[in-house]
N, C-alpha and C positions, 0 to 999 in steps of 0.2 A: 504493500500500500504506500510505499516511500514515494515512487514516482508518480503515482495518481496524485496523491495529496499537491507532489512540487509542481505538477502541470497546471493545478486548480490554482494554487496560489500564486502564479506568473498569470494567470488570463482575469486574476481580478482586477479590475481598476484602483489605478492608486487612490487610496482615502476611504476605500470601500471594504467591506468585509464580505468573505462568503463563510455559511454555512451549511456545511454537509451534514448531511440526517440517514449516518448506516442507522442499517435493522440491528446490528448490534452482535452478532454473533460474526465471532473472529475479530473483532475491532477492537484495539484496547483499550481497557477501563482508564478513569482518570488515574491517576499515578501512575503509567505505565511508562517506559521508555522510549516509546517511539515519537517522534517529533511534527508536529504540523505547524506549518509559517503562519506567521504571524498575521496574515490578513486571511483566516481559515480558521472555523471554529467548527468543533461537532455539539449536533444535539442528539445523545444516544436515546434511541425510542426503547419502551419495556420489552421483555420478552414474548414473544406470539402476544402481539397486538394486531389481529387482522383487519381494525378498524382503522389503524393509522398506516400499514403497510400492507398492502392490496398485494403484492406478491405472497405476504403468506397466504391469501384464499386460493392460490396454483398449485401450493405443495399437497395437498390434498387431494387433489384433480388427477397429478402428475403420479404420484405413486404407483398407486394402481393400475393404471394405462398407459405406463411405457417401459421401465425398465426392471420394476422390481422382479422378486422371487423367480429370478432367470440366472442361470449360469450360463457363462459366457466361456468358451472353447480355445479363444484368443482372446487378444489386445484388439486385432481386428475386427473380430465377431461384436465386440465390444464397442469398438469406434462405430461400427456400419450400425446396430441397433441405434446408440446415440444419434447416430446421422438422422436415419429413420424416425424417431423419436420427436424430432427438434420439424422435421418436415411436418408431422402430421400439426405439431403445435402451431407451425407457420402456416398451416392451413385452414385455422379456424378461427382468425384475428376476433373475430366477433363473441367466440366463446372467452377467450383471456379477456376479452375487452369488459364482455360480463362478466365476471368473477372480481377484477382489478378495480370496476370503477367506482368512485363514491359521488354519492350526489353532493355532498356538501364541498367537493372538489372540483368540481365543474364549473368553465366559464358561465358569465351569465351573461 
């Protein structure tokens, strides 16, 4: 996350702040060691909040209907499923779209 953070903090405008809002898992807590510039701040959201983070209503979705309780024979067998997978998701923008959306998040 070194480099995402340093790219975010070079495209802010001077005098300006951004702040990043991970879902929180793998991101480190306050005290931790790793570094973010100084015109970058996070707001960590709680754990499985599907109300403020519209991708956790996909993990749910995605479970069951693409890769789990499969063994996979390869690396390959394993990359081709994921291909496979990630297609069928691309192909139904309208269902992620429901799942993802909140109304209280919508332009008006």
């Amino acid at each position: 996350m070194t480099l995402p953070r340093a790219e975010i903090g070079q495209a802010v405008t001077p005098g300006a702040q951004a702040v990043v809002i991970p879902e929180g898992a793998g991101w480190p807590q306050p005290g931790g060691k790793r570094h973010l510039p100084d015109k970058v701040s996070t707001l960590l959201l709680p754990a499985s909040c599907p109300e403020l983070n519209p991708a956790e209503n996909i993990w749910p979705f995605r479970r069951p209907n693409s890769l789990s309780h499969r063994v996979f024979a390869t690396d390959t067998a394993l990359v081709d499923a994921g291909c496979v997978a990630w297609q069928a998701r691309m192909a139904q923008p309208e269902r992620i779209t429901s799942m993802a959306s909140r109304e209280w998040a919508k332009r008006s």
